[in-house]
Backbone as ProteinMPNN parsed JSONL, in Angstrom:
{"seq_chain_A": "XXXXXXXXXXXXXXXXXXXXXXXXXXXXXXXXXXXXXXXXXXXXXXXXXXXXXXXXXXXXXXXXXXXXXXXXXXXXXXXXXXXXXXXXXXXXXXXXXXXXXXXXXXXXXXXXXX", "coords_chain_A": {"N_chain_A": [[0.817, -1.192, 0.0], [1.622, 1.266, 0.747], [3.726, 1.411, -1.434], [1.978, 2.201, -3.241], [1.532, 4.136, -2.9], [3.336, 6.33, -3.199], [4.153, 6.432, -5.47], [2.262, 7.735, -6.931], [1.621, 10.402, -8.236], [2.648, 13.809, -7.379], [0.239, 16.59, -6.15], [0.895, 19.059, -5.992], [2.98, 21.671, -6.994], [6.185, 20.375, -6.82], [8.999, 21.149, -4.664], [12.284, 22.643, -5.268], [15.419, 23.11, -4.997], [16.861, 27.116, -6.128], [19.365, 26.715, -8.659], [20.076, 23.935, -8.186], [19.586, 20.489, -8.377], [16.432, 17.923, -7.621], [13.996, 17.153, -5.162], [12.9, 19.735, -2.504], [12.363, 19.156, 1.185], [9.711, 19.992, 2.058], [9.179, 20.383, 5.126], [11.899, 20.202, 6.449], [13.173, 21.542, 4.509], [15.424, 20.914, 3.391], [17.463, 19.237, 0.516], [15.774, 16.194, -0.989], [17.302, 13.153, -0.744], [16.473, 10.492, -2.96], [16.255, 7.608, -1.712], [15.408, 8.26, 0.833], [13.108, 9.724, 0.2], [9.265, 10.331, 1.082], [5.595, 10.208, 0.567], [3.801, 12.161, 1.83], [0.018, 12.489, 2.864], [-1.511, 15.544, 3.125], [-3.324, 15.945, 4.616], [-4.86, 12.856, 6.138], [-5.589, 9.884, 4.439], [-7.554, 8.369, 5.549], [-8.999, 10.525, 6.787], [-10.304, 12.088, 4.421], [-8.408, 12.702, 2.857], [-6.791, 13.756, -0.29], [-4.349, 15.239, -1.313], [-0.751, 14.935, -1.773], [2.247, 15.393, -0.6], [5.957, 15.407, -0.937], [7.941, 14.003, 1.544], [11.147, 14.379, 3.69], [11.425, 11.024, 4.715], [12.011, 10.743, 7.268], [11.015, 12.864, 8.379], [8.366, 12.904, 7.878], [7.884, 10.625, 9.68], [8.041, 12.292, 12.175], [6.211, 13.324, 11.813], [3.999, 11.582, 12.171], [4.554, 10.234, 14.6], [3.85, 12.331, 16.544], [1.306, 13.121, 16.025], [-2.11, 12.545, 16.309], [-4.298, 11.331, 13.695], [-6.692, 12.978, 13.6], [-5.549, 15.325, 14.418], [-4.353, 16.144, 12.127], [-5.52, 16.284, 10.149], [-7.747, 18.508, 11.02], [-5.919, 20.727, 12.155], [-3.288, 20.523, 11.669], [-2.573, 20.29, 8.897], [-1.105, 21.318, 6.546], [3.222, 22.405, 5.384], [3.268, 24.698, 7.045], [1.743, 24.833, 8.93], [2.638, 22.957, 10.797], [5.515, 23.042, 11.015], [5.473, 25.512, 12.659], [4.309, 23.812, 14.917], [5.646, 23.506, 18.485], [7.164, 21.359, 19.547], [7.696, 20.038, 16.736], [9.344, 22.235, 15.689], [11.234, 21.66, 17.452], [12.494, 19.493, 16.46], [12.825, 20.121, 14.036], [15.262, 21.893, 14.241], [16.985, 20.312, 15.114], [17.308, 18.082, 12.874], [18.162, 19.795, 10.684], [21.092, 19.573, 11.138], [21.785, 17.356, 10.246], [23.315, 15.364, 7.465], [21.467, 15.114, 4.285], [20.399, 12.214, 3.479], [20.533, 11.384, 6.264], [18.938, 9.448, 8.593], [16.897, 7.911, 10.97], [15.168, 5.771, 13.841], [11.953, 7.162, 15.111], [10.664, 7.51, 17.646], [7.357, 6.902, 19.033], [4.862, 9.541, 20.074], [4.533, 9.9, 23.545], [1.629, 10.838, 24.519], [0.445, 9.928, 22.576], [-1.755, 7.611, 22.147], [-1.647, 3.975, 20.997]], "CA_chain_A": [[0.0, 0.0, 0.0], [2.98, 2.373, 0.809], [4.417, 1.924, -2.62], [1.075, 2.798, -4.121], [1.272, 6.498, -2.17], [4.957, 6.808, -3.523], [4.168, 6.337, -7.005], [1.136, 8.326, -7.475], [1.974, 11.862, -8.801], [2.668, 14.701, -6.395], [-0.468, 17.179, -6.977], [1.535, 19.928, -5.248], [4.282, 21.884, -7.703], [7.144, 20.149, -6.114], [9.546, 22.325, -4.187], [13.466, 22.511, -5.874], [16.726, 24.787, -4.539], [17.468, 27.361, -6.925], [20.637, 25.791, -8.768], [20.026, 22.327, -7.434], [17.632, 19.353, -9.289], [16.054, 17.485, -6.821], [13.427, 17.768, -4.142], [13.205, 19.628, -1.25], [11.49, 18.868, 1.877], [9.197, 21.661, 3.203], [9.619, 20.763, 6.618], [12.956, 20.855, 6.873], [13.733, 22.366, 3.37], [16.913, 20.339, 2.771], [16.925, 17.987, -0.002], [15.452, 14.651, -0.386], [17.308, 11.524, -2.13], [15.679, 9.328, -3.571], [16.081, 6.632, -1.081], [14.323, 9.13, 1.371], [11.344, 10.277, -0.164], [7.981, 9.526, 1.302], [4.693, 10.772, 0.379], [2.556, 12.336, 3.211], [-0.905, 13.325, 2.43], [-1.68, 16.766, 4.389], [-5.139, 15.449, 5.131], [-5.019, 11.382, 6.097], [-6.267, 9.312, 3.666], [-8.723, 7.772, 6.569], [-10.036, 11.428, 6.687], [-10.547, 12.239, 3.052], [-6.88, 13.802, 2.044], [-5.896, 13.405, -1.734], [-3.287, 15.727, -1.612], [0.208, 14.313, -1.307], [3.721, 16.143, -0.384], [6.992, 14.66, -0.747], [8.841, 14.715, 2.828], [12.165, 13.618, 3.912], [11.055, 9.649, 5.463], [12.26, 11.241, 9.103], [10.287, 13.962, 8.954], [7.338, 12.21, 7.753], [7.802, 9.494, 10.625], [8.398, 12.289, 12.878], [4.851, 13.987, 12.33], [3.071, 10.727, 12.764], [4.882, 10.085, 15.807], [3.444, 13.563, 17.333], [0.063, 13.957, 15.698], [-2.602, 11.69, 15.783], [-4.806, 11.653, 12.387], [-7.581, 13.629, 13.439], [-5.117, 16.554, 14.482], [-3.228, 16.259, 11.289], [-6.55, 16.541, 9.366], [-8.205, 19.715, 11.475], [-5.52, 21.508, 12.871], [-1.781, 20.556, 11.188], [-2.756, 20.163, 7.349], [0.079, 22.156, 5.973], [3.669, 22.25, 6.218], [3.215, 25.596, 7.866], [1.498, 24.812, 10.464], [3.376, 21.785, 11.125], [6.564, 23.595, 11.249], [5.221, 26.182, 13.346], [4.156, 23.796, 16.354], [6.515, 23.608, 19.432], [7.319, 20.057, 19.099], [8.024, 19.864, 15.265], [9.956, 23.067, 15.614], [12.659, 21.277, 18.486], [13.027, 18.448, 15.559], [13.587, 20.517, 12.417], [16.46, 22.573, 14.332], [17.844, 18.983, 15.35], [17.518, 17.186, 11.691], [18.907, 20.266, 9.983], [22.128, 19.642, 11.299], [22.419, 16.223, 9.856], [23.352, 15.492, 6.4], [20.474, 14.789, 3.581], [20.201, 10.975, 3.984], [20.188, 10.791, 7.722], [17.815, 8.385, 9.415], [16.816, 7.668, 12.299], [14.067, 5.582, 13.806], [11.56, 7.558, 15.266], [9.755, 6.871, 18.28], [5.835, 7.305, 19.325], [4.718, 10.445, 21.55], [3.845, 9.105, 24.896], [0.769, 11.262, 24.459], [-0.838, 9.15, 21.232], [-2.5, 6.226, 22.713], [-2.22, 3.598, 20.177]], "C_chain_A": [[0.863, 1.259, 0.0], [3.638, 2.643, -0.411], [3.635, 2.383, -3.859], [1.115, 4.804, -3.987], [2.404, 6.894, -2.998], [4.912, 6.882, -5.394], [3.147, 6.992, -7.293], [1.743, 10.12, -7.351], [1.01, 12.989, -7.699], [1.535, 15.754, -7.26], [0.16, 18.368, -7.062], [2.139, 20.146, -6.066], [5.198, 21.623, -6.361], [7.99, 21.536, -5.747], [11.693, 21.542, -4.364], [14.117, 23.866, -5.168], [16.644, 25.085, -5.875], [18.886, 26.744, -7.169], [20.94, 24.955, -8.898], [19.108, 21.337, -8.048], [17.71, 18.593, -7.023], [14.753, 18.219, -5.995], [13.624, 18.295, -2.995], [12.095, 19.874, -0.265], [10.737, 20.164, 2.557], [8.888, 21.581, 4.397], [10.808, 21.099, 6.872], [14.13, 21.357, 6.077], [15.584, 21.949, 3.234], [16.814, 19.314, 1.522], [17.029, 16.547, 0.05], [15.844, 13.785, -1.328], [16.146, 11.225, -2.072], [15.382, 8.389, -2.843], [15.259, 7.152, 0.654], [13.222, 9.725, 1.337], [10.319, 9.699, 0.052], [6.965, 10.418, 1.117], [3.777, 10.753, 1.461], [1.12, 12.936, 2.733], [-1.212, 14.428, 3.78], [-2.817, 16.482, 5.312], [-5.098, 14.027, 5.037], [-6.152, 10.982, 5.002], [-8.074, 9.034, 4.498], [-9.77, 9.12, 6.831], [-10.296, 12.619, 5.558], [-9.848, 13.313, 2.234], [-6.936, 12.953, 0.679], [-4.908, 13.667, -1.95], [-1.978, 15.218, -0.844], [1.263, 15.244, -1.785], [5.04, 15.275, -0.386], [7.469, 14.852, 0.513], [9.806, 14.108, 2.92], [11.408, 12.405, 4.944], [11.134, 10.513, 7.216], [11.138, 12.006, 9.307], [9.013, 13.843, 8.826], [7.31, 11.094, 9.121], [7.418, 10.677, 11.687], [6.845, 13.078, 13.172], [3.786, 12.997, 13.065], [3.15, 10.594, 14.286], [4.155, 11.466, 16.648], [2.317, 13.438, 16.97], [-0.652, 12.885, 15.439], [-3.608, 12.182, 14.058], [-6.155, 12.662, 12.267], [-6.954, 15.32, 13.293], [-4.366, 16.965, 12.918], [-4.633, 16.643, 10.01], [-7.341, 17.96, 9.775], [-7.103, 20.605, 11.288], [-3.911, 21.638, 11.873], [-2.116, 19.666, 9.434], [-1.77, 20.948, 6.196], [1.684, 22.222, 6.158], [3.877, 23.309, 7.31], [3.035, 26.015, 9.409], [1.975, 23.444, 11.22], [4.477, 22.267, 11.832], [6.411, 24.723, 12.812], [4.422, 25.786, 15.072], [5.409, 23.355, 16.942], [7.646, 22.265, 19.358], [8.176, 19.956, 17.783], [9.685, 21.431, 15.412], [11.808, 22.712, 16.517], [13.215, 20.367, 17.369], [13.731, 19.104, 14.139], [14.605, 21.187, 12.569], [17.347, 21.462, 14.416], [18.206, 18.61, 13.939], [18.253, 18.222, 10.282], [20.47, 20.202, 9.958], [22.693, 18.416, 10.476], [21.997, 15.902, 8.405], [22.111, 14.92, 6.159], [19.617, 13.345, 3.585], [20.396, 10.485, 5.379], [18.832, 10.348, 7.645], [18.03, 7.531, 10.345], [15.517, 6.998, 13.063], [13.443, 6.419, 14.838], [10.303, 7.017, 16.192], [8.134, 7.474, 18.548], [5.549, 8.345, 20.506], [3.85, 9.519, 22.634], [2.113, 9.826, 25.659], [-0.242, 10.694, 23.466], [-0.752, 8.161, 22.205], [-2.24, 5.295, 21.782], [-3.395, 2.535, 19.74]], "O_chain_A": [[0.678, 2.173, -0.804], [4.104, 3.757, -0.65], [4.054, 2.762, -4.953], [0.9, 5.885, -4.535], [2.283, 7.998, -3.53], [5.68, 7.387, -6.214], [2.993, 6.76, -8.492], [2.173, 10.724, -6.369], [-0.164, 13.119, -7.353], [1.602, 15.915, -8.478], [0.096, 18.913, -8.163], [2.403, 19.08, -6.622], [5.145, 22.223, -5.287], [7.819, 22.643, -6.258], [12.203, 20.536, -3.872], [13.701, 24.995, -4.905], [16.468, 24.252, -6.764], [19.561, 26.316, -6.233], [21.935, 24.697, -9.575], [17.897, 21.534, -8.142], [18.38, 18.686, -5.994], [14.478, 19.417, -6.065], [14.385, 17.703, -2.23], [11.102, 20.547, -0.542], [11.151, 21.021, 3.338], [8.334, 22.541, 4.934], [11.026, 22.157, 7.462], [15.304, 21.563, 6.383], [16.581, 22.642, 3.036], [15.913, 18.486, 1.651], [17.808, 15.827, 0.674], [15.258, 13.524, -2.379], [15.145, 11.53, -1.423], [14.23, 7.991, -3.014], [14.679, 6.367, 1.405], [12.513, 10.159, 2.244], [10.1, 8.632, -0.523], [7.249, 11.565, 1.464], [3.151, 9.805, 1.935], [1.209, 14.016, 2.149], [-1.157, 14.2, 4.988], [-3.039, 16.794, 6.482], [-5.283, 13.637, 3.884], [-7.224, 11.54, 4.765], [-9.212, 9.358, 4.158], [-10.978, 8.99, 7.029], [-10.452, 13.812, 5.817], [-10.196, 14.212, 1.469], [-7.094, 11.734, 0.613], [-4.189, 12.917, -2.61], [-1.964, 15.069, 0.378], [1.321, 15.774, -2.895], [4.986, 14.302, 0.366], [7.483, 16.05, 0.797], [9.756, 13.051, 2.291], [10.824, 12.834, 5.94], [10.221, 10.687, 8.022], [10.375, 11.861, 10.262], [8.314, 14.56, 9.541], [6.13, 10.888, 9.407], [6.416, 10.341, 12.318], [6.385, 13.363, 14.277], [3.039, 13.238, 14.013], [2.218, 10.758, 15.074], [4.015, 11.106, 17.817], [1.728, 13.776, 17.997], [-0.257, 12.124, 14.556], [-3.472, 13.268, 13.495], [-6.608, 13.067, 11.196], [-7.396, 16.228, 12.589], [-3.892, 18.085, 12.727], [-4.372, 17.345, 9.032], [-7.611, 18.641, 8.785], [-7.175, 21.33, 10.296], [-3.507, 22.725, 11.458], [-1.781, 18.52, 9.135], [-2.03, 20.956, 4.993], [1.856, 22.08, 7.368], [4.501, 23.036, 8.336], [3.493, 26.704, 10.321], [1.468, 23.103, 12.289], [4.585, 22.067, 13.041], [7.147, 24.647, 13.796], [4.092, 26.55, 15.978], [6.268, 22.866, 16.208], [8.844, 22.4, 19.114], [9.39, 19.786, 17.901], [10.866, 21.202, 15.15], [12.929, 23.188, 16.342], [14.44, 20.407, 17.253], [14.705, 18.764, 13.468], [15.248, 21.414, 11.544], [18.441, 21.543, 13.856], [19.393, 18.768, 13.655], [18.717, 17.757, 9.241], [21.113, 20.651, 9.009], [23.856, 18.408, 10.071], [20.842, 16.029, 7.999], [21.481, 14.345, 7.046], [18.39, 13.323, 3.677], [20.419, 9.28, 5.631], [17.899, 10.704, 6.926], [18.918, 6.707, 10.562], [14.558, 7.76, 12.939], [14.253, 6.619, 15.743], [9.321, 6.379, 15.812], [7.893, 8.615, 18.153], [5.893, 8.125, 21.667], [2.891, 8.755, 22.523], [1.585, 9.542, 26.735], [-1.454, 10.906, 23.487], [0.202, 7.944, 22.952], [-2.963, 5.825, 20.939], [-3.75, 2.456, 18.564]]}, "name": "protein", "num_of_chains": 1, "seq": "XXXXXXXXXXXXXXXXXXXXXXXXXXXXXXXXXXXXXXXXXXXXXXXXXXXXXXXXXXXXXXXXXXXXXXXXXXXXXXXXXXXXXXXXXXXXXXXXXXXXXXXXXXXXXXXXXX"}
């Protein structure tokens, strides 16, 4: 099912450095190999997202891990407002430091229930 999301065409005009091919991630606006790229929809599938973003894999793990699917569908549907909560904001100063293909597994907030 995962490699169906990954192959279905970004609706979004992707986001490129001037200069640079490739994607880059708009959370933490570095770019994303190839062997990193995962497609997040802004709006869960389960609550009737179509639209899909490329993100760096981490930073995609690292929203799930914080946000369950209802919040990610009301409240954090963008990467704007993603970026801009407290949480997300301690991680994207952390994962900027580390080169393009870092990864890391990513654990569950002790606030989602699962």
């Amino acid at each position: 099912m995962l490699g169906k999301v990954r192959q279905k065409l970004i609706l979004l005009k992707p986001r490129h450095l001037k200069g640079q091919e490739g994607l880059v991630c708009p959370i933490c606006e570095r770019l994303i190999p190839d062997s990193q790229k995962d497609a997040h929809h802004l709006v869960p599938k389960s609550k009737g997202g179509k639209i899909t973003e490329y993100l760096h894999r981490i930073c995609h793990k690292q929203i799930h891990a914080l946000f369950t699917e209802s919040e990610l569908a009301q409240q954090f549907n963008t990467a704007e407002t993603l970026k801009n909560h407290p949480e997300m904001g301690k991680f994207i100063t952390w994962v900027k430091s580390k080169p393009d293909q870092f990864y890391e597994r990513t654990r569950k907030s002790a606030r989602i229930k699962s």
